[in-house]
N, C-alpha and C positions, 0 to 999 in steps of 0.2 A: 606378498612381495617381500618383507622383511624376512622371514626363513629363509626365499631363495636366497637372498644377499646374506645372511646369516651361513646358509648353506655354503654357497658361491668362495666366502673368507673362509672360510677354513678348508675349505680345497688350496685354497691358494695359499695359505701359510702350511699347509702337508708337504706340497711340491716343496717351497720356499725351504723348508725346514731338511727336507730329503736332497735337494739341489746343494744345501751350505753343507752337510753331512758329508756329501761325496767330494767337493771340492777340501774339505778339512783331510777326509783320505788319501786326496794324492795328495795333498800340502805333506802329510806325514808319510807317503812313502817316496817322494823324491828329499826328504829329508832323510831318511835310512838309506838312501842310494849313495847319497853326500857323505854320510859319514863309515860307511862301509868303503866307499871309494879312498878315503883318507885314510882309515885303519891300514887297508892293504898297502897305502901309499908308503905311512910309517915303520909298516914292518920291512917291504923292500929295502928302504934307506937306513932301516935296524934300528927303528927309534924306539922299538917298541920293547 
């Protein structure tokens, strides 16, 4: 019984661990969206 539950946690801190991975991936590409979006912003208005 303790291997399954042995077993079982670390399935479940893989997903856990692959779940916060992909969510940190789009945290960091709607951030390059945001600042690519302002770059272009700054060069239209010539700030750049």
């Amino acid at each position: 019984l303790v291997k399954k539950i042995t077993s079982w946690s670390n399935k479940l801190r893989t997903t856990l661990a692959l779940s916060s991975t992909k969510g940190e991936y789009k945290v960091l590409y709607e951030a390059a969206k945001n600042i690519t979006y302002i770059c272009r912003l700054y060069q239209e208005l010539g700030l750049s």
